[in-house]
matplotlib code that plots the C-alpha trace (Angstrom):
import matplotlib.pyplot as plt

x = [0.0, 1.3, 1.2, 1.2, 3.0, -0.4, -3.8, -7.7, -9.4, -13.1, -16.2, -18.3, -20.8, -21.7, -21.9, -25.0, -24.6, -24.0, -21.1, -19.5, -19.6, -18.5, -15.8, -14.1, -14.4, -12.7, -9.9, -9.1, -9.2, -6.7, -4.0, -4.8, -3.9, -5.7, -9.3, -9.3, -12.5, -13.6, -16.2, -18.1, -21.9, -23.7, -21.9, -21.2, -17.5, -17.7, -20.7, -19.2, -16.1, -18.3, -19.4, -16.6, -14.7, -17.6, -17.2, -13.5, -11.5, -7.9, -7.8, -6.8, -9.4, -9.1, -10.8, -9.5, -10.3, -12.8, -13.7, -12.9, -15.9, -17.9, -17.7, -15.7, -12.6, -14.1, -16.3, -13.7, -11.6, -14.5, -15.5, -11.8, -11.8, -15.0, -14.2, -10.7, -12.0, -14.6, -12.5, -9.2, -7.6, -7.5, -9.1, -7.3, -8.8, -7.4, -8.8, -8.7, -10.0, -11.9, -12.3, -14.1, -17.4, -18.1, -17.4, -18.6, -22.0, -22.8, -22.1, -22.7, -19.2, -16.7, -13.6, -10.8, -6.8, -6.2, -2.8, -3.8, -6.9, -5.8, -3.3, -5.6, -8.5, -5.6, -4.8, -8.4, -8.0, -5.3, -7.6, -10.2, -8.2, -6.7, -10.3, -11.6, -8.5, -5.9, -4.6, -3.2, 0.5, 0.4, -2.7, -3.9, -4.6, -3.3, -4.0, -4.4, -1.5, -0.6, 1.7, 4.8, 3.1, 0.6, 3.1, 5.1, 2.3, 1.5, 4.5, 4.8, 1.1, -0.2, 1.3, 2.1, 0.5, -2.5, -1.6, -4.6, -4.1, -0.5, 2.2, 5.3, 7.2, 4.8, 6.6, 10.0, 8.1, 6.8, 9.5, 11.3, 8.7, 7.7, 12.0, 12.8, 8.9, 6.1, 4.4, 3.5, 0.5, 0.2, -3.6, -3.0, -6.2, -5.4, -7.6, -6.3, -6.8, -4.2, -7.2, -5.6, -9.0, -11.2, -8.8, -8.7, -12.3, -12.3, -9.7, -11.9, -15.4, -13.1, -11.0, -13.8, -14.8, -11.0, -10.1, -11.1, -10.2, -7.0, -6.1, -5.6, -4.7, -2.0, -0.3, -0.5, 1.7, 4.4, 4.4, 5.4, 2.0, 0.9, -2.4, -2.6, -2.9, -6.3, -7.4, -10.5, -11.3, -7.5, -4.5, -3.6, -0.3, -2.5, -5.1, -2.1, -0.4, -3.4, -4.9, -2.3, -3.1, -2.1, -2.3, -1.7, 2.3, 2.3, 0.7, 2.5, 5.4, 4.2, 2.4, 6.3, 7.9, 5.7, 7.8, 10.9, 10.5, 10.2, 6.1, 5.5, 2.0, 0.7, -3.4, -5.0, -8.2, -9.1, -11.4, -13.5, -12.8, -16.5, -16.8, -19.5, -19.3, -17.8, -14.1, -12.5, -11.8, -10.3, -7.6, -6.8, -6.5, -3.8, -1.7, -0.4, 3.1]
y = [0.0, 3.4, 6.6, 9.6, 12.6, 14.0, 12.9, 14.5, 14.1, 14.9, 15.0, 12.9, 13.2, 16.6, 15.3, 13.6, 11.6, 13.6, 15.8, 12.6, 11.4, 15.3, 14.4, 11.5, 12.7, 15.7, 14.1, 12.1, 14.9, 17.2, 14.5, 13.0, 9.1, 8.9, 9.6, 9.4, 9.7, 9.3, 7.2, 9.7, 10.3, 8.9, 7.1, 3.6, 3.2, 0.0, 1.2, 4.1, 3.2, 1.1, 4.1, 6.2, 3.4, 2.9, 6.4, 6.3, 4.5, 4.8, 6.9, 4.4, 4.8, 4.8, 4.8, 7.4, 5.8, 3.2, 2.7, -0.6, -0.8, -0.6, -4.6, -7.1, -8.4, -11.0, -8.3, -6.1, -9.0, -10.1, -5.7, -5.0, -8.3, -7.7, -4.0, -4.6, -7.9, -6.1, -2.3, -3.9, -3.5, 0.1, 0.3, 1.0, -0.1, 2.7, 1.7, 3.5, 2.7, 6.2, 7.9, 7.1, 9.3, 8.1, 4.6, 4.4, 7.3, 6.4, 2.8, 1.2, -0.5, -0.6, 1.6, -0.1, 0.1, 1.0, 0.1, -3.9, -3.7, -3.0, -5.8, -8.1, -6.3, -6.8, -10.6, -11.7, -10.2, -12.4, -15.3, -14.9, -14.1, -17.8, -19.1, -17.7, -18.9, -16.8, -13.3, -11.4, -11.0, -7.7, -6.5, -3.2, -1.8, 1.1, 3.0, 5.8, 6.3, 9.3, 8.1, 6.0, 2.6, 2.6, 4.1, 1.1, -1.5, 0.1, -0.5, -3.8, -5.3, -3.1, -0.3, 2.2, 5.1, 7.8, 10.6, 13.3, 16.7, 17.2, 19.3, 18.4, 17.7, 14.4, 12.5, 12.3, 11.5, 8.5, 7.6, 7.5, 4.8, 2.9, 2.3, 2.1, -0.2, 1.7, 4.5, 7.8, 8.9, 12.5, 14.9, 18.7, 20.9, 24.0, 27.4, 28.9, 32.9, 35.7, 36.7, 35.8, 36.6, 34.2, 31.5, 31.5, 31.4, 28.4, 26.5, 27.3, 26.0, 23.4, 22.2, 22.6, 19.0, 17.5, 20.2, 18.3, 14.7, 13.4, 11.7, 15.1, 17.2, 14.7, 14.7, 18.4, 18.4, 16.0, 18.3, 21.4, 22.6, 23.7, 23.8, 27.6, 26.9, 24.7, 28.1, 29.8, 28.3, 27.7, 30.1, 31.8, 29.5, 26.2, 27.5, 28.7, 25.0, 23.0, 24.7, 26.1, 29.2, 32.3, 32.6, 29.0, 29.5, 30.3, 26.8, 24.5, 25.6, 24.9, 21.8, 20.6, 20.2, 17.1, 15.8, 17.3, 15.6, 12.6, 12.0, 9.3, 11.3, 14.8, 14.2, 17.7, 18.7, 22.1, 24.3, 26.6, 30.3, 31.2, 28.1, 26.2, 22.3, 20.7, 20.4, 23.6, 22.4, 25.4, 25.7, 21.7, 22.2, 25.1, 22.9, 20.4, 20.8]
z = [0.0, -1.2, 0.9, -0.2, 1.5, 2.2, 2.8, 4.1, 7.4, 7.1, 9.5, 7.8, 10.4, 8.9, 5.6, 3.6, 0.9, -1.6, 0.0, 0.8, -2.6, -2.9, -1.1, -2.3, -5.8, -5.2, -2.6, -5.3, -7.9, -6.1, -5.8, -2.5, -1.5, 1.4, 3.0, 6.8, 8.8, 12.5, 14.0, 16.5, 16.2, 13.6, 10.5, 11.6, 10.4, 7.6, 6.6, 5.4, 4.7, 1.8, 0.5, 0.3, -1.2, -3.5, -4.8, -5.7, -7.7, -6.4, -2.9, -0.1, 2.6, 6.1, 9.3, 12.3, 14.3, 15.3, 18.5, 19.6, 21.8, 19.1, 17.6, 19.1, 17.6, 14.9, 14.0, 13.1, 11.3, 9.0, 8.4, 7.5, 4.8, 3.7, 2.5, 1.1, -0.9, -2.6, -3.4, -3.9, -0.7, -0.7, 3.2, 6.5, 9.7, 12.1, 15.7, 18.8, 23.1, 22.3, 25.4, 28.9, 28.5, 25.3, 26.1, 29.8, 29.1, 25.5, 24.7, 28.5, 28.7, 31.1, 30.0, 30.8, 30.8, 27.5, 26.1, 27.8, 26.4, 23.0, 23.6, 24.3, 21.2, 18.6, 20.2, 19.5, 16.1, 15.5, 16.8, 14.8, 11.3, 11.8, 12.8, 9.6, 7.0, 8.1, 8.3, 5.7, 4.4, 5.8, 8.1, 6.8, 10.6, 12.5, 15.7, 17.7, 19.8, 21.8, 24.2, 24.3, 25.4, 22.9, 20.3, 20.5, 20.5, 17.3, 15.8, 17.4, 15.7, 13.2, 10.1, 12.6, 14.4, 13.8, 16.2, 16.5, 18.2, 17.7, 16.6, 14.8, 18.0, 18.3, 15.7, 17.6, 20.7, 18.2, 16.9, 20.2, 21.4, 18.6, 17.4, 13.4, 12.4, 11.8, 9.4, 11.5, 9.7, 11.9, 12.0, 11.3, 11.3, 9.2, 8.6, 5.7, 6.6, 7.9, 10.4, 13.6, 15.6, 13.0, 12.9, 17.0, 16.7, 14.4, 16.9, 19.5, 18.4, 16.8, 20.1, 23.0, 22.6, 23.3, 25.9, 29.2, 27.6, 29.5, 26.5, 25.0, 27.6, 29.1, 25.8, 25.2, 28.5, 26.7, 23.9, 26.0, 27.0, 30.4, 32.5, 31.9, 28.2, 29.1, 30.7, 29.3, 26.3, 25.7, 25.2, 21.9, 22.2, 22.2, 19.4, 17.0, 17.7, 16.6, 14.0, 11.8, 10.2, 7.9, 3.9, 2.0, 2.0, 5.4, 6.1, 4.1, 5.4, 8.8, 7.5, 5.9, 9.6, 9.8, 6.9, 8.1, 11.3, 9.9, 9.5, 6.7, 6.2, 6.5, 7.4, 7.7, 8.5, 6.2, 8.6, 7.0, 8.1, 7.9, 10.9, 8.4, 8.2, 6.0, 4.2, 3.0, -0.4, -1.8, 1.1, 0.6, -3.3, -2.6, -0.1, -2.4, -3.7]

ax = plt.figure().add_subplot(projection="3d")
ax.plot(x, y, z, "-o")
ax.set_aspect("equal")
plt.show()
C-alpha cells in the first residue's frame, strides 16, 4: 500500500450523501492518497467506509479511528476483509480505546486500561483471522497512539500510528517509542486565513470538545504545554499549535515540519474560516506541492 506525502481528514458526520460522494471525488481529484475519517456520532464506520470506497476508484481509505468498543474483535476482522476484498484492498482499519465518557455514558461498557486492552482487542484479532483462513500477508490496521506505550504497540502489531491533536514535536516522541517499524500517519487541522482573531475562533469552536479529555490534555503536557494553556477556552499559544493558520504558504510551510521531522504522512483537517461544516476544499487544493 502506497502513501502519499499527504492525505484529508473529514467529519463525515456533517456530511450527507452527496457531500461525501462530494468528497471523495474531489480528494481524489486534487491529488490526495488517502481519505481518513472518525467514527463519533452517527456514520457507523464499515458502513461508510463502503461508500466512500464505492465512490472512488484509487484513494486508499481509512478509518481514524474506530472505537474498539464498538464490535468485538471478529467483527472487526471479518469488516476489514470484507471492504478490502470487494475495493481492492485500498481500506485502512485505524482503531482506537476512544475515550471514557463516550465509552462508559454512551455505549454502556466498562472503560478499561487502555494500552492492555488494546493488547488483548488486537490478540483476539489475530484469533479470529486464523479461525476464519488466516490473516493477511500484511494487516492493513493502524492505531491511535498518543503516548509511548501505545506508540510502541503500534508499531509492534499493526502499520504504525495515527496521532490526533498534535504538533510536529509528536513525531519524535513516536518515533522514540515505537523504534525504526512503523508508518507515523500525523492529524494537522489548518484554517487557511491571515485573520488571527477568526482563525482562533475556528480553533476554538473546533477544540472545545477535546479540551477536558485526559487523553488530550495529558499529551498536550508532553508536547510542551501547560495547564494555563487549558485556561478559558484555551491560550492563543495552544489554538495557534493545533490549527495552523495564515495565507496558503504560510501553512504548508508549517504543514512541511511534519515531513521534516520525519512523519510518513501529513493528514490535515481544512477548517472553513467562515466556521460552516464541512471540508474547505479550496484551502486543501492550494496545499499540495
Amino acid at each position: 500500500m502506497k502513501f502519499g506525502k499527504y492525505g484529508v481528514f473529514a467529519f463525515t458526520d456533517a456530511l450527507d450523501q452527496k457531500g461525501l460522494s462530494e468528497l471523495c471525488k474531489r480528494s481524489e481529484e486534487m491529488g490526495y492518497s488517502t481519505l481518513w475519517y472518525p467514527e463519533a456520532f452517527n456514520y457507523e464506520t464499515f458502513a461508510v467506509g463502503g461508500y466512500l470506497l464505492s465512490q472512488s476508484d484509487n484513494l486508499i481509505v481509512a478509518s481514524g479511528i474506530a472505537n474498539i468498543y464498538a464490535r468485538d474483535p471478529a467483527a472487526s476482522v471479518m469488516g476489514c476483509n470484507s471492504l478490502n476484498a470487494l475495493y481492492d484492498g485500498r481500506f485502512v482499519l485505524g482503531l482506537g480505546v476512544s475515550h471514557a465518557p463516550l465509552v462508559s455514558d454512551v455505549r454502556g461498557h466498562e472503560y478499561a486500561k487502555p494500552v492492555a486492552t488494546m493488547r488483548k482487542y488486537l490478540e483476539g484479532m489475530d484469533a479470529a483471522w486464523e479461525a476464519f483462513g488466516g490473516a493477511p500477508q500484511e494487516k492493513q490496521l493502524v492505531l491511535a497512539a498518543l503516548g509511548p506505550n501505545m506508540s510502541k504497540l503500534s508499531a509492534e502489531k499493526t502499520l504504525g500510528t495515527f496521532p490526533y491533536n498534535i504538533t510536529p514535536d509528536q513525531v519524535k516522541l513516536s518515533r522514540d517509542a515505537m523504534g525504526s517499524q512503523g508508518l507515523i500517519f500525523c492529524e494537522q487541522k489548518v484554517c487557511v486565513t491571515d485573520d488571527p482573531q477568526k482563525a482562533r475562533e475556528v480553533a476554538r469552536a473546533a477544540l472545545s470538545p477535546y479540551m477536558p479529555l485526559p487523553n488530550y490534555y495529558k499529551n498536550w503536557f508532553r508536547l510542551g504545554f501547560d495547564e494555563s494553556d487549558l485556561e478559558d477556552g484555551g491560550s492563543d499559544r495552544l489554538m495557534d499549535a493545533m490549527v495552523l493558520w495564515g495565507d496558503a504558504g504560510t501553512v504548508k510551510a508549517k504543514l512541511s515540519q511534519y515531513l521534516e521531522n520525519g512523519a510518513d504522512q501529513v493528514v490535515i483537517q481544512a477548517l472553513r474560516a467562515d466556521g460552516q461544516p464541512g471540508p474547505d476544499y479550496e484551502a486543501l487544493a492550494s496545499l499540495l506541492d
